[in-house]
TIVO-2410 file (N, C-alpha, C; in nm, 3 decimals):
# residues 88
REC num residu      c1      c2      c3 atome chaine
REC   1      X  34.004   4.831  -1.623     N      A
REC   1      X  34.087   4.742  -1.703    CA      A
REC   1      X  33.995   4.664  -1.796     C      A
REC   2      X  34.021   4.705  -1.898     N      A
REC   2      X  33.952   4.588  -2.030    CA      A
REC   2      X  34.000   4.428  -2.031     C      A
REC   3      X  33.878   4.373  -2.116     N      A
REC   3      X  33.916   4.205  -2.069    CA      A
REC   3      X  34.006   4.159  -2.169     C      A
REC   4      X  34.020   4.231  -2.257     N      A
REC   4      X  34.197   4.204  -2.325    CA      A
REC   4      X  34.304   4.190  -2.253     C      A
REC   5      X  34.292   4.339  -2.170     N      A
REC   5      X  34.447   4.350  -2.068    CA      A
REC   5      X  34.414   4.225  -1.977     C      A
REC   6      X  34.335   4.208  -1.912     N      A
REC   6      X  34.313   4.100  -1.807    CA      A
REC   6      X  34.322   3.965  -1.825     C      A
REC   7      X  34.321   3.951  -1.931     N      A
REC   7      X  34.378   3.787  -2.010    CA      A
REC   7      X  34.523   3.797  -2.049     C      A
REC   8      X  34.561   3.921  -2.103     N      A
REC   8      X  34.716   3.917  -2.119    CA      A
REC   8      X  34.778   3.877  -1.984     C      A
REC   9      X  34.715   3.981  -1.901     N      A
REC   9      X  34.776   3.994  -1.719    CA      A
REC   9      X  34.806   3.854  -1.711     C      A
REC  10      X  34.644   3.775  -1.716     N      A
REC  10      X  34.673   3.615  -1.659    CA      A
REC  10      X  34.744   3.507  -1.739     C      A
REC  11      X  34.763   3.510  -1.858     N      A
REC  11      X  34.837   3.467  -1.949    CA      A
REC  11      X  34.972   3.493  -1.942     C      A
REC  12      X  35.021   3.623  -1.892     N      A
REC  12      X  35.196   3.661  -1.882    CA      A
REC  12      X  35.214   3.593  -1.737     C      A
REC  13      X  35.119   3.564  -1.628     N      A
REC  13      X  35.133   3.491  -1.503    CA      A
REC  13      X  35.127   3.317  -1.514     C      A
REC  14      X  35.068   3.311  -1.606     N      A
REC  14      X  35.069   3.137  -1.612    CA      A
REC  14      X  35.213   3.106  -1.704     C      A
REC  15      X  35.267   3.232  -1.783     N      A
REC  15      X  35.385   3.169  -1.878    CA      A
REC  15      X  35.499   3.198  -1.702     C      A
REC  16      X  35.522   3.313  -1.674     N      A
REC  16      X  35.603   3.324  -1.584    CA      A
REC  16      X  35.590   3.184  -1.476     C      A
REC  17      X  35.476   3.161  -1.422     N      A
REC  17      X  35.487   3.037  -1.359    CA      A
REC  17      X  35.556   2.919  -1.417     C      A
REC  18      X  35.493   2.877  -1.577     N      A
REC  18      X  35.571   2.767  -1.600    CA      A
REC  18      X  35.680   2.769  -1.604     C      A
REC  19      X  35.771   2.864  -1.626     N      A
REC  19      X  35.889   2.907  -1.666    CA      A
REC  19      X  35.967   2.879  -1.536     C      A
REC  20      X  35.958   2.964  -1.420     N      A
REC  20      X  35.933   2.909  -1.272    CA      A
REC  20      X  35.978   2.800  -1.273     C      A
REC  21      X  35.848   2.695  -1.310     N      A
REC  21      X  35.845   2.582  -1.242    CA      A
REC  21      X  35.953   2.439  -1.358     C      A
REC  22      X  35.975   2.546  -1.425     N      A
REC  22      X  36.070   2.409  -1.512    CA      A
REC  22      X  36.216   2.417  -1.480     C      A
REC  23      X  36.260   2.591  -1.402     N      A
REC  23      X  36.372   2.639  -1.387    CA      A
REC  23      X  36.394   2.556  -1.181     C      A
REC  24      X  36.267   2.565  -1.138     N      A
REC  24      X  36.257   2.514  -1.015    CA      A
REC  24      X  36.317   2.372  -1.045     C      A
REC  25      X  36.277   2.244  -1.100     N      A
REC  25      X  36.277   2.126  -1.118    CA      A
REC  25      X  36.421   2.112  -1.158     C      A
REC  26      X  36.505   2.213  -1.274     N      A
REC  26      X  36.638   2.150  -1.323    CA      A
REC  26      X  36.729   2.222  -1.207     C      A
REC  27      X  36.708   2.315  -1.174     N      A
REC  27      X  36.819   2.344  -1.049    CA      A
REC  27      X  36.817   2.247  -0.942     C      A
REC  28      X  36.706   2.232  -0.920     N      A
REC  28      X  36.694   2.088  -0.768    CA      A
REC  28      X  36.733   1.974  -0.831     C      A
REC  29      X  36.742   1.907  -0.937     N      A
REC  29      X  36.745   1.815  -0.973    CA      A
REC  29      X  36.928   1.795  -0.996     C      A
REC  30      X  36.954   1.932  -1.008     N      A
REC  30      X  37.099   1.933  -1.012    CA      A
REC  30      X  37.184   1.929  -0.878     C      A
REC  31      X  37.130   2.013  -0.801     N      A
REC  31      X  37.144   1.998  -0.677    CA      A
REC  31      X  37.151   1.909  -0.608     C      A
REC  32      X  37.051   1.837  -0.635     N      A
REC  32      X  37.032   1.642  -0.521    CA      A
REC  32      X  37.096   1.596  -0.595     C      A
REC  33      X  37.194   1.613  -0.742     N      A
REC  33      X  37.279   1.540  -0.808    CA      A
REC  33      X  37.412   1.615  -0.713     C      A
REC  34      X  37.430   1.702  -0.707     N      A
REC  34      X  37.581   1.808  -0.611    CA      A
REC  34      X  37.547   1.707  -0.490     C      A
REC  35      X  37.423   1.726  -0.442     N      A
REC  35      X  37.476   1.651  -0.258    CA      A
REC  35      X  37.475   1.555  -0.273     C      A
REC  36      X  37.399   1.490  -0.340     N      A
REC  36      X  37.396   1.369  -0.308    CA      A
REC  36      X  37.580   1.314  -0.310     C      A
REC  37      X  37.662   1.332  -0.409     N      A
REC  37      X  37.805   1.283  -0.475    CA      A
REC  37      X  37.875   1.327  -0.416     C      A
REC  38      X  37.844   1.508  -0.355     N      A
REC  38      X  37.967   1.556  -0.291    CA      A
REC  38      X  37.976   1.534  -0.085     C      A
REC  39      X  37.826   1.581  -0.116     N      A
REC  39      X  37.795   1.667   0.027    CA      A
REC  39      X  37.736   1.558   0.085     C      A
REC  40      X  37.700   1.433   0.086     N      A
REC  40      X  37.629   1.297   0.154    CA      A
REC  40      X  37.505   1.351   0.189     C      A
REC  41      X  37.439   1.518   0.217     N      A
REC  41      X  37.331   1.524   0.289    CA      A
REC  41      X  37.217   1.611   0.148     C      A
REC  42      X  37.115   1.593   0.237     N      A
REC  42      X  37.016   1.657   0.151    CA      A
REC  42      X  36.971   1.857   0.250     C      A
REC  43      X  37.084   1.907   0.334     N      A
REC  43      X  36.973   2.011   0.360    CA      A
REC  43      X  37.020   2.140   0.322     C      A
REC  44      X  37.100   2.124   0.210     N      A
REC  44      X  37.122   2.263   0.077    CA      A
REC  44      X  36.993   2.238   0.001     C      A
REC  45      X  36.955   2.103  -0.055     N      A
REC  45      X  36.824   2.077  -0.126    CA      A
REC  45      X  36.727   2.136  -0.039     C      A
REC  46      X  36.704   2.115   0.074     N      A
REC  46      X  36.563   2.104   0.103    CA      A
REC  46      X  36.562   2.249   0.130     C      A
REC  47      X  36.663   2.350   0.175     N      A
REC  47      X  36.676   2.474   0.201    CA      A
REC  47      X  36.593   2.567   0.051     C      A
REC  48      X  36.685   2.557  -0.034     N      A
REC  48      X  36.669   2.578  -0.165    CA      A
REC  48      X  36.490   2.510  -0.230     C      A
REC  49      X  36.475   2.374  -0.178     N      A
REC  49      X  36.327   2.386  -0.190    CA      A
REC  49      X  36.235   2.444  -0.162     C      A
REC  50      X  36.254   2.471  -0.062     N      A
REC  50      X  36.161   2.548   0.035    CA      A
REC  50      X  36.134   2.696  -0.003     C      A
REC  51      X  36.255   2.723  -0.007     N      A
REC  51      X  36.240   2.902  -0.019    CA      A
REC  51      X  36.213   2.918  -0.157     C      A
REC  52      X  36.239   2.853  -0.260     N      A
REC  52      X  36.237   2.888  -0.390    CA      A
REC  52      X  36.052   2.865  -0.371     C      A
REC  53      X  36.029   2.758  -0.327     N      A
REC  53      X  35.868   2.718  -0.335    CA      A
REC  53      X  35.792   2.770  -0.315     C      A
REC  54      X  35.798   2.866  -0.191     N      A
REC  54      X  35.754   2.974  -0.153    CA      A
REC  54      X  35.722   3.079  -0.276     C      A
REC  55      X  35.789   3.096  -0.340     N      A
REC  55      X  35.772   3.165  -0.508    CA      A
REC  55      X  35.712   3.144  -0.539     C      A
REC  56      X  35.740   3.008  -0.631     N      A
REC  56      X  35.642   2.930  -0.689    CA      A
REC  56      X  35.521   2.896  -0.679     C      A
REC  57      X  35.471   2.861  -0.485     N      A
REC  57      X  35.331   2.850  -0.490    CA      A
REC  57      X  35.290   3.042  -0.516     C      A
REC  58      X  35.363   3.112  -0.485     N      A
REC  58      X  35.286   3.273  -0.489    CA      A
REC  58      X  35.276   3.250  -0.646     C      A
REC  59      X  35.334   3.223  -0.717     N      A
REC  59      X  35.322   3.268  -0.897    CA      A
REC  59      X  35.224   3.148  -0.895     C      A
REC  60      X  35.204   3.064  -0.838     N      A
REC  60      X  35.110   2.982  -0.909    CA      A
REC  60      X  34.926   3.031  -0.894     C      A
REC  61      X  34.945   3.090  -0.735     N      A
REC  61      X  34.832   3.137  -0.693    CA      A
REC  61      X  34.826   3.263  -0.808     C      A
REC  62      X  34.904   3.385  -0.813     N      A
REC  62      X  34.861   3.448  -0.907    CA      A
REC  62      X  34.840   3.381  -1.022     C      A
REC  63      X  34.865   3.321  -1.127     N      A
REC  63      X  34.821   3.257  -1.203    CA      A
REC  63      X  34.696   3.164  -1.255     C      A
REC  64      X  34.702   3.097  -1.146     N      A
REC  64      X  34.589   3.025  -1.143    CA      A
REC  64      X  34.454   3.042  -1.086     C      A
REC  65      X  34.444   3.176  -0.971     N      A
REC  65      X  34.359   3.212  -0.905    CA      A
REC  65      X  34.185   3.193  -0.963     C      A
REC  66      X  34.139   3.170  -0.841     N      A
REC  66      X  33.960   3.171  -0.870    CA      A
REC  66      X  33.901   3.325  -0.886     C      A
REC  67      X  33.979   3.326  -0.994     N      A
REC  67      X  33.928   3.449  -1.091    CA      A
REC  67      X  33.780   3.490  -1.097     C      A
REC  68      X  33.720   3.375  -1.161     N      A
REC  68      X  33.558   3.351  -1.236    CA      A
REC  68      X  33.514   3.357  -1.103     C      A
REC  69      X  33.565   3.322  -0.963     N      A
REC  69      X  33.479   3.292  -0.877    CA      A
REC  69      X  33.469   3.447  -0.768     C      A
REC  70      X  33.554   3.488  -0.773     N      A
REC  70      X  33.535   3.618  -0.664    CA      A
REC  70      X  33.680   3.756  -0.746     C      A
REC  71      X  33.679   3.715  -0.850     N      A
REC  71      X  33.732   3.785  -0.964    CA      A
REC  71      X  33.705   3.968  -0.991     C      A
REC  72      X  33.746   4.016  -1.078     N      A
REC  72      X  33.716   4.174  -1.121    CA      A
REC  72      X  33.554   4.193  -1.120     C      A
REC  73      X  33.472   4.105  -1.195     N      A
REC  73      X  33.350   4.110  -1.219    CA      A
REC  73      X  33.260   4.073  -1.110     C      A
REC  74      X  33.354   3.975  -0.958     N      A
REC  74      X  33.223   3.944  -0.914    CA      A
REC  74      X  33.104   4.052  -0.814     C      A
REC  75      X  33.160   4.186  -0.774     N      A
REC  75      X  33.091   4.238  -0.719    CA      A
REC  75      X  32.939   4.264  -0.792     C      A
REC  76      X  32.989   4.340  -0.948     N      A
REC  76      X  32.915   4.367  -1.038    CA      A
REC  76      X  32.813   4.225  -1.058     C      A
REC  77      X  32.817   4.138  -1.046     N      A
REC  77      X  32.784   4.049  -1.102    CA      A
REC  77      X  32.702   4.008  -0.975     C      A
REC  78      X  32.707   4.012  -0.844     N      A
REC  78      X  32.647   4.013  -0.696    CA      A
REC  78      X  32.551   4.110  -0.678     C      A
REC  79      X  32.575   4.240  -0.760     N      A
REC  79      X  32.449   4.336  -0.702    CA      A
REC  79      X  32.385   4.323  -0.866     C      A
REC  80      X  32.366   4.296  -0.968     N      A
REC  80      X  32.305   4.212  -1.055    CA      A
REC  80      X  32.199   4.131  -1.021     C      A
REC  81      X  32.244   4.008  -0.935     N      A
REC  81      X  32.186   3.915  -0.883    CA      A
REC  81      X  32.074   3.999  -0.754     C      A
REC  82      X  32.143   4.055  -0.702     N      A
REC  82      X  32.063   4.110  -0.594    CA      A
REC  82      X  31.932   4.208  -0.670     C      A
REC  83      X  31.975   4.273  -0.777     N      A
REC  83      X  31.851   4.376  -0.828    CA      A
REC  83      X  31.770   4.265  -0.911     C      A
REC  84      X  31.799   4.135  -0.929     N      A
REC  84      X  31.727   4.089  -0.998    CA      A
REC  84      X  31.631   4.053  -0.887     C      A
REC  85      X  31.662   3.971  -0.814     N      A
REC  85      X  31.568   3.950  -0.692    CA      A
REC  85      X  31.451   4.027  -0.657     C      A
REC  86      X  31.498   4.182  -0.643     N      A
REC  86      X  31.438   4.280  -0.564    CA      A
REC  86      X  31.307   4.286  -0.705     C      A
REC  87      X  31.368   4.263  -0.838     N      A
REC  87      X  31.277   4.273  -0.952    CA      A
REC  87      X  31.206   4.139  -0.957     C      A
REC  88      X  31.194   4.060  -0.898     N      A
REC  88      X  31.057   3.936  -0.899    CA      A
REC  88      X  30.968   3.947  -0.823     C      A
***
């Protein structure tokens, strides 16, 4: 995979997350507006929090992941380090 595609990849994962997370906030927000007026309780909200969140933290982890840190490149970039060694 070229580092074009691999920035698109993480770029179409950080838009899908935000997107996610703004669609997460107005449905709950509508919701604790429904129970709160109709239903007196909060555990359609917290149901609906929960499981939707579960999503959300997965799209966020893809998105946001420590890429740079143990990423596509880091093996390459570990036996690099290692032949440099063996070369001092």
């Amino acid at each position: 995979m070229d580092l074009r595609q691999r920035i698109e990849k993480k770029v179409d994962a950080e838009i899908k997350f935000k997107e996610n997370l703004y669609k997460y906030l107005v449905v709950n927000l509508i919701i604790a507006g429904i129970s709160l007026v109709f239903l007196k309780s909060f555990s359609l909200l917290m149901a609906v929090m929960l499981f939707w969140g579960i999503g959300l933290i997965h799209d966020f982890l893809k998105a946001y992941s420590f890429d740079d840190m143990v990423g596509y490149d880091y093996r390459e970039r570990k036996i690099q380090e290692e032949l440099s060694k063996l070369g001092d």
